[in-house]
N, C-alpha and C positions, 0 to 999 in steps of 0.2 A: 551502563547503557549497552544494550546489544549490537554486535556489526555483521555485517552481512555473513560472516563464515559462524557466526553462531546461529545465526537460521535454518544455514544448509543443516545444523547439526539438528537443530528444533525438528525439520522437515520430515529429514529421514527419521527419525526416534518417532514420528506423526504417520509415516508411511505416507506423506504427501509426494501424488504422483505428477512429474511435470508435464503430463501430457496432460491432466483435469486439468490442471493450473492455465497450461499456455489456453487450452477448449475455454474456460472462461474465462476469462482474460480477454479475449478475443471478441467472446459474445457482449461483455463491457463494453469494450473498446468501441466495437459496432454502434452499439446502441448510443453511446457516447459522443459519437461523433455526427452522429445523426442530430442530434439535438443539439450541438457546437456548431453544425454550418445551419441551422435554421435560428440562430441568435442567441442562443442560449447561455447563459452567463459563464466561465468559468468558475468562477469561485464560487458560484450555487454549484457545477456540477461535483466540485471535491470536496465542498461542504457537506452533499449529499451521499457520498463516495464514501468519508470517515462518518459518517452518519449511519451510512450500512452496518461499516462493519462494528460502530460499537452493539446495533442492534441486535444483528446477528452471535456478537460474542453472551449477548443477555438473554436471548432465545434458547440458545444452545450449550450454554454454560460451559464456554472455552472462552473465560473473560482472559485467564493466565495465557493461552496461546494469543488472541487477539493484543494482549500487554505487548509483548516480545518484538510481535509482528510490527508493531506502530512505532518501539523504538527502533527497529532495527531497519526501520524505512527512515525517520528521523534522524538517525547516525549519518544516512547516507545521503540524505538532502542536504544536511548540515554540511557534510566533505561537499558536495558538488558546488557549492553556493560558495564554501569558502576558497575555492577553486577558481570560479568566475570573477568574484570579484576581488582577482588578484592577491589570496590567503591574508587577507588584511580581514582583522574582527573591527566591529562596529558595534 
């Protein structure tokens, strides 16, 4: 499973810049939140969100970078979750 410091490694080896990253990221976000205070479901919105991106890894044929990217976000959800609820697994 990948963790977040093998990302940075993924990143820079991709010349991924954190200043496109944070620009959309933001424009997400935006738009994201716009539709969250008008009712809009959470769990449509992150369903729609990894929805992108497998799309996008199938459009543009970086299914390998999108793999990496999704564990190395689920490494970290996993630490954070197991963090809240008090490092006890279930």
């Amino acid at each position: 499973m990948k963790t977040i410091l093998s990302l940075k490694q993924i990143f820079k080896d991709r010349k991924v810049s954190n200043n496109e990253v944070v620009y959309l990221y933001d424009n997400i976000a935006d738009l994201l939140t716009v539709d969250l205070l008008k009712g809009k479901s959470i769990d449509a919105a992150q369903v729609a969100l990894v929805s992108n991106v497998m799309s996008i890894a199938s459009s543009y044929k970086n299914k390998k970078f999108a793999i990496d990217l999704l564990q190395g976000a689920l490494a970290e959800l996993e630490s954070d979750y197991f963090v809240e609820t008090g490092g006890k697994l279930s």
